[in-house]
N, C-alpha and C positions, 0 to 999 in steps of 0.2 A: 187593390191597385197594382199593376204589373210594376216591375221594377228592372233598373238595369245590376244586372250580377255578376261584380267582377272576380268574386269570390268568396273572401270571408268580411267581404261589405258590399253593400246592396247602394245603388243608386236612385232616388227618385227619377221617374223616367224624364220627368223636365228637364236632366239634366240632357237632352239634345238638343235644347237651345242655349245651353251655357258654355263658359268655354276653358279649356285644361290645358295644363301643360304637361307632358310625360318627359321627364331627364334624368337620361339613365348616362352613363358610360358606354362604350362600344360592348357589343354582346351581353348588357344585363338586362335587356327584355324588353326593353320597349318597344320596338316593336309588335312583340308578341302579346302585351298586354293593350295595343291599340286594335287589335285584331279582334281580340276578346269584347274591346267595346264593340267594332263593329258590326261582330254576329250578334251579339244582345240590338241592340235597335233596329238589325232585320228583323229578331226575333218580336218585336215592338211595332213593326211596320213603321219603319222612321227610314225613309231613306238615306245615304250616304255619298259619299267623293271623297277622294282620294289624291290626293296631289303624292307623286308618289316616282323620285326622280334616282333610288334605287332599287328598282323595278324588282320588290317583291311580293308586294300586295296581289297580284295575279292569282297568289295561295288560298286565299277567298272561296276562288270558283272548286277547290274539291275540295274532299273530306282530307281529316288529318292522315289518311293510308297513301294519299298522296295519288286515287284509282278514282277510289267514289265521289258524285256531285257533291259539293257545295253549297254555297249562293248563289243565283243569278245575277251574279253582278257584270257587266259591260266593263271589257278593259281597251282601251285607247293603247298605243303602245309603239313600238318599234319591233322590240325584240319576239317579248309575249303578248298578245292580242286579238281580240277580235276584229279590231279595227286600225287598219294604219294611220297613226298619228301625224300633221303636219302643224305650224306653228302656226296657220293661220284659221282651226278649227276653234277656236277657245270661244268664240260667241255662240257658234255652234251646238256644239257640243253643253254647254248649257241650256240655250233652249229646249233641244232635245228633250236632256232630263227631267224638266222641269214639267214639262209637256207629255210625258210618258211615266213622271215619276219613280223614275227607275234608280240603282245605285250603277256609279262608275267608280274604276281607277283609271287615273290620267297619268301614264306613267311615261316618265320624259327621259329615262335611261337611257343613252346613246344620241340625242340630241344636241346639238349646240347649246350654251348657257344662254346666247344671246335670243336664239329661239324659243325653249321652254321657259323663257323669262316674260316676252310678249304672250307667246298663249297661254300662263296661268297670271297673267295682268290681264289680259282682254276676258278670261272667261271667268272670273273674279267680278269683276265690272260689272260684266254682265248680269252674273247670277245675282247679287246681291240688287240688281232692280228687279228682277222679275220672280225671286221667289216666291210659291202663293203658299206654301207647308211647310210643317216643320221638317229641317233639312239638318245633317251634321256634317263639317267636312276635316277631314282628318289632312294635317298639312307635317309630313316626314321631312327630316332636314331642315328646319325651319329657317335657321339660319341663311339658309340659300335667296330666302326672298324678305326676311324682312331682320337684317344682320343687327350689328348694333352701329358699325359703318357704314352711312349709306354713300356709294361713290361710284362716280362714272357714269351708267346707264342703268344702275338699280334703283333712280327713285321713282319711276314707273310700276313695277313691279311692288315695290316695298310702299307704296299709298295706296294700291288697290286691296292689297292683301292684309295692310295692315286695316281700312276702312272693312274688311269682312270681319275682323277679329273685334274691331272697337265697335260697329255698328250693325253688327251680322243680327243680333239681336232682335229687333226691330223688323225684321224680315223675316222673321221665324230660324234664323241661320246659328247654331253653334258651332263651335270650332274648337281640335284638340291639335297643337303644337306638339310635337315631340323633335326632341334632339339629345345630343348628347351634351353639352354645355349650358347654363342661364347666361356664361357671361357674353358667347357671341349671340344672342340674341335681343333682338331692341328692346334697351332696359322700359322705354314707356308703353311699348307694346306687352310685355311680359307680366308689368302691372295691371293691365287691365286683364287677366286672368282670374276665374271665379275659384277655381281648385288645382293644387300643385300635386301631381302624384310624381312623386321619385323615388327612385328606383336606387341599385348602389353604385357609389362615389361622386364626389362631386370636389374639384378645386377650389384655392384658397380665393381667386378671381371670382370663383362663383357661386361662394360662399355671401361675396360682397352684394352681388345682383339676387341672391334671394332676400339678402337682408334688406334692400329697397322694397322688394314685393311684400315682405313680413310687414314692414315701415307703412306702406301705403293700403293694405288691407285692418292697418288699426290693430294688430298683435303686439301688445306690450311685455308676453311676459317673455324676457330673456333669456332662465333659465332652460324656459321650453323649445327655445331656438337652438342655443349653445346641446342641449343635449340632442339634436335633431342634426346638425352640422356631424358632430361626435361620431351618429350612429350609421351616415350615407355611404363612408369608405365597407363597412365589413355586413351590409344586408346582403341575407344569402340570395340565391336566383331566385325567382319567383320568388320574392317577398317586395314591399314597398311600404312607404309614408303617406299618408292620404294629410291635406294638409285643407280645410277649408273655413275659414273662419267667418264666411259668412253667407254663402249658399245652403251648407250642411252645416255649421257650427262641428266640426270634427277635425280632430288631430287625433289619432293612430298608425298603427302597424298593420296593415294587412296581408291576407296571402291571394293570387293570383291562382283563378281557376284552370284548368289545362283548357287547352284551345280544342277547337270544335272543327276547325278547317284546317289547311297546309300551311305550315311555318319553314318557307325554304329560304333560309339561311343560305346566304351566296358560300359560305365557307365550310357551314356545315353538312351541305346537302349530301356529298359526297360525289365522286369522277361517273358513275354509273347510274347515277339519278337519271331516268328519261323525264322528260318535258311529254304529261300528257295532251293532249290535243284538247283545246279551248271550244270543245262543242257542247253546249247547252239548251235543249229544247227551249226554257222558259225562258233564254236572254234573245232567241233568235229572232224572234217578230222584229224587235226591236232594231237589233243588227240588219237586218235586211232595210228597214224605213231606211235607216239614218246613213246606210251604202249606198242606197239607190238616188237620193238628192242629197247632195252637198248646200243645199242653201233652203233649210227650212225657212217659213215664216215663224216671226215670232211672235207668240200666244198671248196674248192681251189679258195681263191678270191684273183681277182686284186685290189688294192688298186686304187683309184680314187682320192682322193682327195691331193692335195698338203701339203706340210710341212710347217706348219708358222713360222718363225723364231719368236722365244722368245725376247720381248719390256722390255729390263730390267729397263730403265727408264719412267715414268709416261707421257705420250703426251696430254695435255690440247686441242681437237679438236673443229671446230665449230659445229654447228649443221649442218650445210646444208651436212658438208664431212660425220657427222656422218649417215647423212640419205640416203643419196648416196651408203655407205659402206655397209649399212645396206641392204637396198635394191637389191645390186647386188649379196651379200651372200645368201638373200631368194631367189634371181633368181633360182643361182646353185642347191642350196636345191632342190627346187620345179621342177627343172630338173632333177636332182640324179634321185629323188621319180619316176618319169615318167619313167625314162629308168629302173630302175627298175621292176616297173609294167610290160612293154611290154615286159622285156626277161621273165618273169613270164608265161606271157601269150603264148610266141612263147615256152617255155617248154611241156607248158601244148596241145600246140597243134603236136608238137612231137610224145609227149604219145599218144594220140587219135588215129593220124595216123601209128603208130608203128615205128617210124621214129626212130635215135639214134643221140644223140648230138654229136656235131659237134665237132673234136676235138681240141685242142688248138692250132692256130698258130701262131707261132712268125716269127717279121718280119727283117729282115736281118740289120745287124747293122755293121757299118763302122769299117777299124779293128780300128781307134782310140776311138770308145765307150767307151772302159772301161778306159782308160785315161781321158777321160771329166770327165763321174762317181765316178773315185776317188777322183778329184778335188771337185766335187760337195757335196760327202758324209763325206770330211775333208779325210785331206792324214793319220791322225791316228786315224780317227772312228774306231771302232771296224766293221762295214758294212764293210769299207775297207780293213780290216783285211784277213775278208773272201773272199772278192774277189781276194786278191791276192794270199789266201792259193787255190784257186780254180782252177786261171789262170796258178799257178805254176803243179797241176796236173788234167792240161786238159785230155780230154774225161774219166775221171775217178768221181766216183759216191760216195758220203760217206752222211753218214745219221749228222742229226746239233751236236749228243754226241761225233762222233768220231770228228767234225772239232772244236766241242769244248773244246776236252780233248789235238787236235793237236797244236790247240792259249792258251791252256793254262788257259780256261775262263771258269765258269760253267754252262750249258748247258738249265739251266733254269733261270728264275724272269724276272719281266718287263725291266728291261734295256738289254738285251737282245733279246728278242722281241720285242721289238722295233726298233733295229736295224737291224734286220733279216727283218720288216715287210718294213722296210727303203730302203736294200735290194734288196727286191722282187719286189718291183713297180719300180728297173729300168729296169726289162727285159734282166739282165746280166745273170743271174743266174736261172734256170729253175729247178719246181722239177717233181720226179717220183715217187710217193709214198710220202713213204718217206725217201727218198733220193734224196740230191740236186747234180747237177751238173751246167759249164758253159755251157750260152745256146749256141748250135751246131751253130749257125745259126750267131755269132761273127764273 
């Protein structure tokens, strides 16, 4: 089974639908240790994103000589990029990737707050209804979008992204937080974290917001806390605390492998550092589509992956079930990715031969179906909702504004998409555009 290798501990590769936090202090490596995830799950074929609003991530694209290629990854950007960023790309720009399956950095350096705050809420939004693979998205500064104050014009920004963190799952989506603090960060966002890696030091403030996340992940034993708190001010660089008590079932110390790509340190690069030029055979196809139209259509996915019902209470597991669990999730993963690949490939052979894709067909469903469905989606989901505004006016077509000014609901934010996306993966309800109807075929 491939594994993610952060150094002197190995990750199950599942773990790119789960989701971390990295808190470290200013310069004790987190960054550099989110780098390290990232080229392992290239290395895994798991694509990536980057929310990335101290524009370093751009390091990616070359070797650590700071000359030779790197990843192919696509950077969004102002400063460094392939692509000039505006604040009203973020639907965009998800489609794209999604549809291309490719990695990006969306790096909003130099931007206005109130800008990069719309377009990583609109492409948040977005992404989490149309993922169809397993995706990981790495979110730097964390605090910037989902604080522990929400005020003013952040609560936009701080329900889309916190809905990627609590529900990304579900979508095939994980998600790694790094910052330098737990206490500015939203204490009930910060709990829904499956593993804390930290890094050294951490204050007496936030000492109190891990003790929440220790609290709410079901670790009783105190001793192990208190000497965990002890040991955050003096861990040397490259070293860290894996903390997971119920993904991995692990508390250690480990050490942090050297990176594989460029770590440019805004401080440390040095006055003589030149800025290589952002040219990449294998990113360019891509670059070129997504320059040439500014307004993709967006890709009609089937959702794949199943719904986990939410463990409101803490389950103390052994290892063996933990290993088991663990491993049958990388299966799936590692199959997603394949089937992916090969419809990739039967497109691409499509084109060549001038062939036209195939078009969608559903397959004939019992008339009790949508009586299981309601059952299954709760009789007063809002998903239920709409299938009964739908079934009540069969072979008729309305677009999601008009069935949601008909239920009374507003027609946008992640809990709503989510239920839509909920929805769609049961095959009750088909669309045209866009406009939905029941599928004919009921």
């Amino acid at each position: 089974m491939n594994e993610i290798n952060l150094g002197s501990i190995k990750l199950p590769i599942n773990a790119a639908t789960k989701s971390f936090a990295i808190l470290a202090k200013r310069g004790a490596g987190k960054t550099y240790l989110g780098g390290v995830m990232a080229e392992e799950f290239f290395k895994n074929n798991i694509p990536f994103v980057v929310f990335d609003p101290i524009d370093v991530w751009w390091g990616l694209r070359f070797d650590k000589n700071g000359k030779d290629k790197g990843l192919p990854v696509v950077v969004f950007g102002l400063e460094h990029a392939d692509i000039l960023l505006d604040r009203d790309m973020g639907p965009e720009i998800a489609r794209a990737i999604v549809k291309e399956n490719v990695s990006c950095v969306i790096s909003t350096f130099g931007m206005p707050k109130v800008g990069a705050r719309h377009l990583i809420a609109e492409f948040a939004e977005t992404l989490l209804n149309i993922n169809n693979t397993p995706r990981h998205v790495f979110i730097e500064e964390a605090h910037e979008y989902v604080p522990q104050r929400v005020v003013g014009g952040m609560s936009t920004v701080f329900s889309r992204v916190e809905s990627l963190v609590t529900m990304g799952r579900n979508r095939g989506i994980g998600v790694t937080m790094l910052n330098q603090r737990a206490a500015t960060l939203n204490k009930d966002v910060l709990t829904q974290i499956d593993t804390l890696l930290a890094l050294r030091s951490l204050g007496p403030q936030d000492r109190k917001a891990l003790a929440e996340w220790v609290e709410a992940h079901g670790t009783e034993d105190n001793k192990k806390f208190d000497d965990f708190i002890k040991a955050l001010p003096s861990i040397p660089t490259g070293e860290g605390y894996i903390w997971s008590p119920e993904f991995l079932g692990v508390f250690d110390k480990f050490k942090i492998r050297k990176r594989e790509t460029l770590h440019p340190d805004r401080e440390k690069i040095g006055k003589d550092f030149e800025m290589p030029e952002l040219t990449q055979t294998d990113v360019q196809s891509f670059i070129s589509k997504f320059s040439s139209s500014h307004s993709s259509t967006a890709q009609k996915v089937k959702g794949q992956s199943k719904q986990i019902p939410q463990i409101i209470q803490p389950i103390v597991e052994n290892e063996t079930l933990i290993q088991v669990r663990n491993q049958y999730e990388s299966q799936l993963i590692q199959k997603d990715g394949e089937i992916h690949r090969l419809n990739a490939i039967i497109e691409n052979i499509r084109g060549l031969v001038g062939g036209t894709p195939q078009q969608t067909t559903y397959l004939p469903l019992s008339n009790d179906v949508v009586s299981m469905w309601k059952n299954k989606l709760g009789p007063s989901s809002l998903a239920t909702r709409i299938l009964n505004f739908l079934v009540e006016n069969n072979h008729r077509a309305f677009s999601r504004e008009q069935i949601a000014l008909a239920l009374g609901v507003s027609a946008k934010g992640g809990y709503i998409n989510n239920e839509w996306g909920r929805l769609m993966r049961t095959s009750t309800v088909v669309k045209d555009g866009s406009m939905y109807k029941l599928n004919p075929n009921l």
